[in-house]
SEROBA-755966 format. One record per residue: residue in one letter; y negated, z, x negated of N, C-alpha, C, O, CB in turn. Coordinates in steps of 0.001 Angstrom, whole numbers, plus 500000, padded with zeros to 6 digits. Each point is the difference from the previous one (the first is absolute). Glycine has a CB too. Example, Ala and Ser with C-alpha at 12.3 -4.5 7.8 and 13.67 -1.06 7.14 Angstrom:
a505690507800486810498810500000500890498800500000499100500019500665498964501154500581502928;s497777498034498458498810500060499180498910500730500770498892500169499491501736497686499325;
***
This chain:
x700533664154208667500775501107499440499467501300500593498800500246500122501654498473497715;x500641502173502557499315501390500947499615500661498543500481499607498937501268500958503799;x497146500684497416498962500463499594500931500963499237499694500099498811498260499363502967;x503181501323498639501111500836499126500790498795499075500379500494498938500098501641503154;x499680497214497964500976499211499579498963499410498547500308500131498816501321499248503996;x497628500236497513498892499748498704499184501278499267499290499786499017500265497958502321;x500571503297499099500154501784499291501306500045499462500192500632498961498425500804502820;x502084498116498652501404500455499165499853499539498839499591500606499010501966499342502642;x498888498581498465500027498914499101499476500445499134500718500185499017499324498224502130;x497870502167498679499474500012498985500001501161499639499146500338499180499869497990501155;x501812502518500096500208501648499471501366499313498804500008500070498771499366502200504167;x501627497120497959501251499774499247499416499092498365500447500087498856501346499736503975;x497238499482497647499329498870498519499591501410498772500428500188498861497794497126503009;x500930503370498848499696501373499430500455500611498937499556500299498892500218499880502895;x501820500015499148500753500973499306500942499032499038500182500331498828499732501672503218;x500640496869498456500752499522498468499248499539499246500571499441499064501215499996501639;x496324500512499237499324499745499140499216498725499980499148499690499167502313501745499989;x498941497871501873500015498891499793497868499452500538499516498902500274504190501062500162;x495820501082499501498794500808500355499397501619499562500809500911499827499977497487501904;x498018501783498147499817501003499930499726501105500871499956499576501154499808499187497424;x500051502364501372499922500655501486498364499896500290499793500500501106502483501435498662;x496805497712499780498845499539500185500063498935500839499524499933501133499834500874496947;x501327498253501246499916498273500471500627500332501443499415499673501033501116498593496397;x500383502233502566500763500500501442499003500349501076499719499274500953502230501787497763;x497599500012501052498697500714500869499117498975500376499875500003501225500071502144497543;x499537497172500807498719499185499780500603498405500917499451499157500709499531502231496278;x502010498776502646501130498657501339500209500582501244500061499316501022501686499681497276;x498370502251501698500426500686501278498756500295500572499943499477501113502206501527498162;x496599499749500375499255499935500288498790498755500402499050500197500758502198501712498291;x498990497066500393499687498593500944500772499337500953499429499087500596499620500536497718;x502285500650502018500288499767500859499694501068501295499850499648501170501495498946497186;x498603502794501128499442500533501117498824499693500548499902500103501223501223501259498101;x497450498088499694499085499769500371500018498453500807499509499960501128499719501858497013;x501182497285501429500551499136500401500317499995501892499438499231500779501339500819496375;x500414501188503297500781500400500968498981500016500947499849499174500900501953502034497945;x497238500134500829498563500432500395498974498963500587499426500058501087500951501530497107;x499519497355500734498879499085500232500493499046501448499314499862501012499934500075496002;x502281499410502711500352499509501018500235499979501426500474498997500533499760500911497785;
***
């Protein structure tokens, strides 16, 4: 899955709630670290 496309997604989980905006950050931010490491 490209690296925008899995930012969207968990912005969109975000906003209808289906997450918090914490939980969001903290997904996005391991996949960046994740991106980095690889």
């Amino acid at each position: 899955m490209m690296l925008t496309t899995l930012v969207e997604n968990t912005f969109l989980s975000a906003v209808c709630g289906e997450m918090t905006e914490d939980e969001a950050a903290d997904r996005i931010a391991d996949v960046l670290c994740a991106a980095n490491i690889a």
